[in-house]
Each structure stands twice: as C-alpha cells, then as structure tokens.
ROZA-645145 format. One record per residue (C-alpha): residue number from 1; residue in three letters; x, y, z. Coordinates in pm, 1 decimal, always signed. Example, Ala and Ser with C-alpha at 12.3 -4.5 7.8 and 13.67 -1.06 7.14 Angstrom:
// residues 2
+-----+-----+----------+----------+----------+
:   i :  aa :        X :        Y :        Z :
+-----+-----+----------+----------+----------+
:   1 : ALA :  +1230.0 :   -450.0 :   +780.0 :
:   2 : SER :  +1367.0 :   -106.0 :   +714.0 :
+-----+-----+----------+----------+----------+
***
This chain:
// residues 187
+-----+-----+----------+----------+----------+
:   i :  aa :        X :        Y :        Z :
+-----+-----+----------+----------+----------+
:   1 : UNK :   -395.4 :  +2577.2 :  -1385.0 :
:   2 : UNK :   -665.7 :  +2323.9 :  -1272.1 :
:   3 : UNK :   -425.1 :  +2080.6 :  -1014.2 :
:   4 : UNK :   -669.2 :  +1801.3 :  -1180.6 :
:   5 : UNK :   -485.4 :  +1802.3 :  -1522.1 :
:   6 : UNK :   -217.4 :  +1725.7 :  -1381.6 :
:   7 : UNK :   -352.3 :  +1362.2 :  -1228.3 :
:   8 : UNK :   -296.6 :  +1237.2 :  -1580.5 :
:   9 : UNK :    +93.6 :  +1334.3 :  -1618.8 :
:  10 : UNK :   +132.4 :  +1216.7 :  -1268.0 :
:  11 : UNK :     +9.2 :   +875.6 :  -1336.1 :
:  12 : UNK :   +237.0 :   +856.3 :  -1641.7 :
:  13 : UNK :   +528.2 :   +952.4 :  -1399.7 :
:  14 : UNK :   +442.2 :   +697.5 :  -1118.3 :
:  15 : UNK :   +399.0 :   +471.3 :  -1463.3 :
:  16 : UNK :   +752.3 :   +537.2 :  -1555.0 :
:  17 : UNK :   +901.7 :   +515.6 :  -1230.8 :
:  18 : UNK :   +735.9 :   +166.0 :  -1199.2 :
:  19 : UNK :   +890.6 :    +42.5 :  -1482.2 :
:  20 : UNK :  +1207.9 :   +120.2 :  -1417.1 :
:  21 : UNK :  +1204.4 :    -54.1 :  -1070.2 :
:  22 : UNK :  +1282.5 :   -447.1 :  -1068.8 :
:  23 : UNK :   +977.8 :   -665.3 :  -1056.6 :
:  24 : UNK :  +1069.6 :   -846.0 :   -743.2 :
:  25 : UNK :  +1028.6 :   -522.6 :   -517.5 :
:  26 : UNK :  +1113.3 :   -735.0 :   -242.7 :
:  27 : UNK :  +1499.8 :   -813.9 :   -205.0 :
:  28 : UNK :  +1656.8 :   -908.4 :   +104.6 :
:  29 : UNK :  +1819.1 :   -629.3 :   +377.2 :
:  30 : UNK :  +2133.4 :   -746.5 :   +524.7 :
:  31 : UNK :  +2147.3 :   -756.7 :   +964.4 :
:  32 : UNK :  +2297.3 :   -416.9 :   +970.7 :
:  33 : UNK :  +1954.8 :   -222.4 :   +866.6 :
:  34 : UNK :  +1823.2 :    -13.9 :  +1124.0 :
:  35 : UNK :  +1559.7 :   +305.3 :  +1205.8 :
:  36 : UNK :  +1660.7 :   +446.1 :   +837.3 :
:  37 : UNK :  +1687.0 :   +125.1 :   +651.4 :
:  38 : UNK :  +1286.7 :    +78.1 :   +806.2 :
:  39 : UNK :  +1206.8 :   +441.5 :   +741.9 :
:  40 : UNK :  +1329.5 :   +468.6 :   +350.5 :
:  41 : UNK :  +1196.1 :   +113.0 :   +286.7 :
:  42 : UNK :   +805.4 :   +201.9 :   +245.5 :
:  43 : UNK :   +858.8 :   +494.5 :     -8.5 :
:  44 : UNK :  +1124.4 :   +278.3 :   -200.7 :
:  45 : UNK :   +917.6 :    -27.7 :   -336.0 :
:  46 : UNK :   +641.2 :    +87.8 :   -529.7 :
:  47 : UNK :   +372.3 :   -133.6 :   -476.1 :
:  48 : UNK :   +398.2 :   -113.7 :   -113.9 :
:  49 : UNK :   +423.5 :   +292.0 :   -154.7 :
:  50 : UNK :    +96.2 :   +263.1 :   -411.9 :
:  51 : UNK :    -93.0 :    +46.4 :   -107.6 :
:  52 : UNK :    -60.5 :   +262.7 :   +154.9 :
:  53 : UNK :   -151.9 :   +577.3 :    -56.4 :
:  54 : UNK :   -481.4 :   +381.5 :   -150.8 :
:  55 : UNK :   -546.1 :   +292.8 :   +246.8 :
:  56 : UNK :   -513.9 :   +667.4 :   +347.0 :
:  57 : UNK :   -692.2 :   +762.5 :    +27.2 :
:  58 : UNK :   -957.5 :   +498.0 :    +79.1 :
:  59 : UNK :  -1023.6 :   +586.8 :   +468.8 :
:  60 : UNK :  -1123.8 :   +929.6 :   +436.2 :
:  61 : UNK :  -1395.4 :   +814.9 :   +184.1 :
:  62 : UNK :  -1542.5 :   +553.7 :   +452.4 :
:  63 : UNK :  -1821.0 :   +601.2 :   +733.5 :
:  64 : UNK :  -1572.0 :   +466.7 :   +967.1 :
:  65 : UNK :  -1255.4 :   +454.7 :   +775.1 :
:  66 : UNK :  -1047.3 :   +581.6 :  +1097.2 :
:  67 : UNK :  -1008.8 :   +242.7 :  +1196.1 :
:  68 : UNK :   -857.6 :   +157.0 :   +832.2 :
:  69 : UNK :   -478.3 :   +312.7 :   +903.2 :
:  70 : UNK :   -434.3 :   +153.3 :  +1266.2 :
:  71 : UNK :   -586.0 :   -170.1 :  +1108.7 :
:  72 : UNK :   -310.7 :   -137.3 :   +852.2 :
:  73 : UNK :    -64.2 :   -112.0 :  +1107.3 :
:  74 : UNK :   -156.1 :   -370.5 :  +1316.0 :
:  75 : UNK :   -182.2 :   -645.8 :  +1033.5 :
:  76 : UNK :   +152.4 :   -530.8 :   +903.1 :
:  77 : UNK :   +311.7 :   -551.8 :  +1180.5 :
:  78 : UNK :   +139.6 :   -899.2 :  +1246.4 :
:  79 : UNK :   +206.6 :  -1054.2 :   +882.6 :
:  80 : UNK :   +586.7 :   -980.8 :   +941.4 :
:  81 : UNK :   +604.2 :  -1145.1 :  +1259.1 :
:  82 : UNK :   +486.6 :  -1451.6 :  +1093.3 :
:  83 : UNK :   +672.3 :  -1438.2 :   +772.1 :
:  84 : UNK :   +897.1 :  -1728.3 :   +872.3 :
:  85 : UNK :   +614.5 :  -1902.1 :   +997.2 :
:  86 : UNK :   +396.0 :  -1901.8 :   +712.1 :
:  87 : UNK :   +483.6 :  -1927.8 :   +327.8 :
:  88 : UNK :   +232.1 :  -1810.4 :    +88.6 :
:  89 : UNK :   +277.3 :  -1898.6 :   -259.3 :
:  90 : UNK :   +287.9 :  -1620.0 :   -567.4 :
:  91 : UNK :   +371.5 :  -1371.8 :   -279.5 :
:  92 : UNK :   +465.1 :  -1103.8 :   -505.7 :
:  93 : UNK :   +164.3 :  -1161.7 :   -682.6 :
:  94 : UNK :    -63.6 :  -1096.8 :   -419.9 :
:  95 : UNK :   +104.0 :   -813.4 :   -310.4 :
:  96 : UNK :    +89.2 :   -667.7 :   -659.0 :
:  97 : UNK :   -253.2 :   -791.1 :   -660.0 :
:  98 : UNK :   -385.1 :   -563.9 :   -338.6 :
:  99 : UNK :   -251.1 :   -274.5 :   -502.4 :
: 100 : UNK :   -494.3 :   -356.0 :   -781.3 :
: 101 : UNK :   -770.7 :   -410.8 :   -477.8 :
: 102 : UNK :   -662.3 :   -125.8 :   -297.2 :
: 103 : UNK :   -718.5 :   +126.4 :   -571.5 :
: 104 : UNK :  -1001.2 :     +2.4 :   -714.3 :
: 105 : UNK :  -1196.5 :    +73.3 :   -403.4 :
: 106 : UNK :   -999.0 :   +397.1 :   -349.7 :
: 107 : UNK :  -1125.9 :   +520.6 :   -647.9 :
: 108 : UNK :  -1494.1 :   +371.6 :   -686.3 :
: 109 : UNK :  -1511.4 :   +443.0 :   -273.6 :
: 110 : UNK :  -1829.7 :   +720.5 :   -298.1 :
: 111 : UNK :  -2028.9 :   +478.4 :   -497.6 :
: 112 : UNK :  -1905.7 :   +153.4 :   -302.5 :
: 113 : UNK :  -1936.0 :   +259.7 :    +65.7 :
: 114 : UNK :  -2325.0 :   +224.2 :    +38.5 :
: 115 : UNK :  -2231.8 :   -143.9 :    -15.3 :
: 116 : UNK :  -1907.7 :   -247.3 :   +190.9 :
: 117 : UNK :  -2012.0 :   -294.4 :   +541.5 :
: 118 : UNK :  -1710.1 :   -147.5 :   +755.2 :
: 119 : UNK :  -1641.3 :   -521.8 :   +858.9 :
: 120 : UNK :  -1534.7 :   -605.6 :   +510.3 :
: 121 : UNK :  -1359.3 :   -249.1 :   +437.0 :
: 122 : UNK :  -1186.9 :   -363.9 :   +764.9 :
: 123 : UNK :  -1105.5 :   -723.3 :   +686.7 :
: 124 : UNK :  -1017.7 :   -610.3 :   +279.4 :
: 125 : UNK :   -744.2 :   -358.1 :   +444.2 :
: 126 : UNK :   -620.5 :   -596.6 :   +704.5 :
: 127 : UNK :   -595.4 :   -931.6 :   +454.0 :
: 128 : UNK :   -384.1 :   -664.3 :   +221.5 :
: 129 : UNK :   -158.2 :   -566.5 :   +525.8 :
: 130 : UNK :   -108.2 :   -888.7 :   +615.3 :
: 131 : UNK :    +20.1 :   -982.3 :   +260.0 :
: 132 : UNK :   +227.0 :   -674.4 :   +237.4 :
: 133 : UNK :   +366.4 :   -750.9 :   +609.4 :
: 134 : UNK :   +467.8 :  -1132.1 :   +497.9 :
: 135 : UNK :   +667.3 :   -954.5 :   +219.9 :
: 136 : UNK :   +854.5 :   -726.1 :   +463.4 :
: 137 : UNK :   +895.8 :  -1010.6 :   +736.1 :
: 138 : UNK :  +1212.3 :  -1154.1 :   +642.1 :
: 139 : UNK :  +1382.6 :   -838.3 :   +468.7 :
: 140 : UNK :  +1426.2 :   -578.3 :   +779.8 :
: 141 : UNK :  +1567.9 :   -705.1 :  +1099.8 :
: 142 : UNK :  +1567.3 :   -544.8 :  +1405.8 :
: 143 : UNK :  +1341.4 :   -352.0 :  +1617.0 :
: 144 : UNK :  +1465.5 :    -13.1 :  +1501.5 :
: 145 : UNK :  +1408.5 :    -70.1 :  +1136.0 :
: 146 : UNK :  +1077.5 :   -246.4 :  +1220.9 :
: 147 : UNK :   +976.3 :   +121.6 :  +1417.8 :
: 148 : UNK :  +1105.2 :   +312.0 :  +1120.3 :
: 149 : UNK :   +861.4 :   +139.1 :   +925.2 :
: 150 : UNK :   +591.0 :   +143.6 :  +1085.9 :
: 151 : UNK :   +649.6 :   +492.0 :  +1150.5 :
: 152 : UNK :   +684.1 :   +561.3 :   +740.3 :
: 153 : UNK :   +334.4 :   +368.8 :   +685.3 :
: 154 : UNK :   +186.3 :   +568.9 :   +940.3 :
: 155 : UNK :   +297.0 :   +900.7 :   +733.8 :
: 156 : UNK :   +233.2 :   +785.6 :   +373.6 :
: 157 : UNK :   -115.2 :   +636.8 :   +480.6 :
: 158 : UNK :   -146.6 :  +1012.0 :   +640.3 :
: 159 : UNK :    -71.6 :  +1164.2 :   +314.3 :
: 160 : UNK :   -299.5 :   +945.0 :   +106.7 :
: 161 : UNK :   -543.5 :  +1113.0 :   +354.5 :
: 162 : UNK :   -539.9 :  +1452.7 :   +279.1 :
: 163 : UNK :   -617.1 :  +1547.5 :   -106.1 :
: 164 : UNK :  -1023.7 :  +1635.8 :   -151.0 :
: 165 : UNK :  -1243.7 :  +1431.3 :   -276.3 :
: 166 : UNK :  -1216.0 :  +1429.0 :   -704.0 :
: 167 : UNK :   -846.2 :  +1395.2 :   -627.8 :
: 168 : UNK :   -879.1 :  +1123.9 :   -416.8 :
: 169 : UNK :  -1052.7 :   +906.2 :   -693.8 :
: 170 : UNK :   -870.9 :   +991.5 :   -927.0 :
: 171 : UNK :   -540.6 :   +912.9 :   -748.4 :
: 172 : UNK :   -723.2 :   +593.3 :   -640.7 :
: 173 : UNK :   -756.4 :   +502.7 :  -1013.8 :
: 174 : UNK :   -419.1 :   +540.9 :  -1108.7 :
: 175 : UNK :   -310.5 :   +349.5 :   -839.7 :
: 176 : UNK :   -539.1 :    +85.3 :   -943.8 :
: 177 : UNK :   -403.2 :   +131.6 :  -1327.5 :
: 178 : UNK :    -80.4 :    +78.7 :  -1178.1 :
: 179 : UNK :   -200.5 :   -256.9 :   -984.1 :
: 180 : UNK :   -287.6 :   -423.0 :  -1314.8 :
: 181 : UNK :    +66.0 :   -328.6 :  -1429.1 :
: 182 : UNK :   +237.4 :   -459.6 :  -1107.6 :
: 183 : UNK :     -7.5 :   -754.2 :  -1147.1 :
: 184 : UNK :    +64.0 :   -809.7 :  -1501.3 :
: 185 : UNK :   +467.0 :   -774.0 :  -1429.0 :
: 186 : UNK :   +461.4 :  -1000.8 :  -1109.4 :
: 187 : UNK :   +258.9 :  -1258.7 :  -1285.3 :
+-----+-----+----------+----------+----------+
***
C-alpha cells in the first residue's frame, strides 16, 4: 500500500480527535505538576502538538532551517517567562492562528523558500513560539515541568523532521486544514 493514501484518513483522524478536545486547549495546571505534567503537556493540546509538527516539518524544507527548532525553543521558553508580564488579547486565537501559519508554510515550503529570507522563516517561527509560550506561561509551574516540556518540543519538532519530502507537504497541509478549524473554533 502507497503510505501516501493514507495522509487523507490521517487527517480525518487528527480531524476527529480535534473535535473532540475542548476549544480552550489551555486550562490551568495546579502547583503540584512536575517533569511528567511538562512532558505529557505538548502531545496533549492539539494545536500546540499540530505547531511543533509544522516547525520540524517546515525546517527540513529550509536552506537554513536548523536554526528553526532551537529558535522554537528559545522563544517558548521566553514567551512563558513573560506570560504574567504581558497579556495579549484573543490569545487562543493566535495560537490557533499560527497553527494555520505554521502549516501553510510547511506545506507550500519547496515553492516558498525561494521567497522567505531565513530572517523572516526565523522571526515567523519565533513570533509563533512566543505566542504558544504566553499560553503555557501561567499553566505549568516549576522548573521540572518547564524541562519536561521543553524536552517534549524538542522530540515532537524532531519527529515533524523526519518523513520525506511529499509527506512532509502533505502533513503540512493538513495541519494547516486543521489551523482554519482551530481558528474557526477559537474565534
């Protein structure tokens, strides 16, 4: 069987499973979450899950995308420092909203990379981390589950790395299908 027929069903899974979460993929953690509260919290919301799939997907497509990932990171890690400092309105929004952005370029990257300089591939991935890092600011405490975290990102943005080339379009399309869903829900 040709693994690319299956993109289609997949998408209608990830589809399904999106549904069926909550809108608001953002509730609070109480103080007691630690290395495995910050570990499973990545792969359990969605639209964070969807974003760093498109990052790892989108880097291997770039000239220099190995500066995309750690960029990631760092802006993460950055935005939820600040998350008590800064408010931004329609936060959910714009997190659904870089999904969208995320996997539109994941997909289109081939055609696109002739006309993204790496500064703006760099800025585009560290504006979306920074959104996605405001969203996780207030909800883990603690150093472990801040470590398991960033550890988890690390991994998934790994994974998003490694399927060849049609794959990784296509995969970046139906994560951008499923950004105009989140978009459309968190609106």
């Amino acid at each position: 069987m040709n693994p690319l027929r299956a993109v289609p069903t997949l998408a209608l899974l990830a589809l399904t499973l999106t549904l069926a979460l909550p809108a608001a993929a953002h509730p609070g953690h109480g103080a007691d979450s630690g290395f495995q509260a910050g570990l499973l919290h990545p792969v359990t919301g969605i639209d964070h899950l969807l974003a760093l799939l498109a990052v790892g997907l989108w880097s291997r497509q770039q000239q220099h995308g190995v500066v995309l990932a750690p960029t990631f990171l760092i802006l993460l890690a950055l935005g939820a420092a600040s998350a008590g400092a800064s408010h931004l309105p329609a936060l959910e929004l714009s997190v659904a909203a870089s999904v969208l952005l995320l996997g539109v370029l994941a997909s289109c990257a081939p055609s696109v990379q002739r006309r993204v300089a790496p500064s703006m591939a760099v800025l585009t991935v560290g504006a979306c981390a920074f959104v996605h890092g405001l969203a996780h600011g207030n909800e883990l405490s603690g150093t472990a589950s801040g470590a398991g975290f960033m550890l988890a990102s690390a991994l998934v943005m790994l994974a998003g790395a490694l399927p060849g080339d049609v794959l990784r379009r296509r995969l970046g399309a139906s994560i951008g299908t499923l950004g105009v869903i989140l978009t459309a829900m968190a609106a």
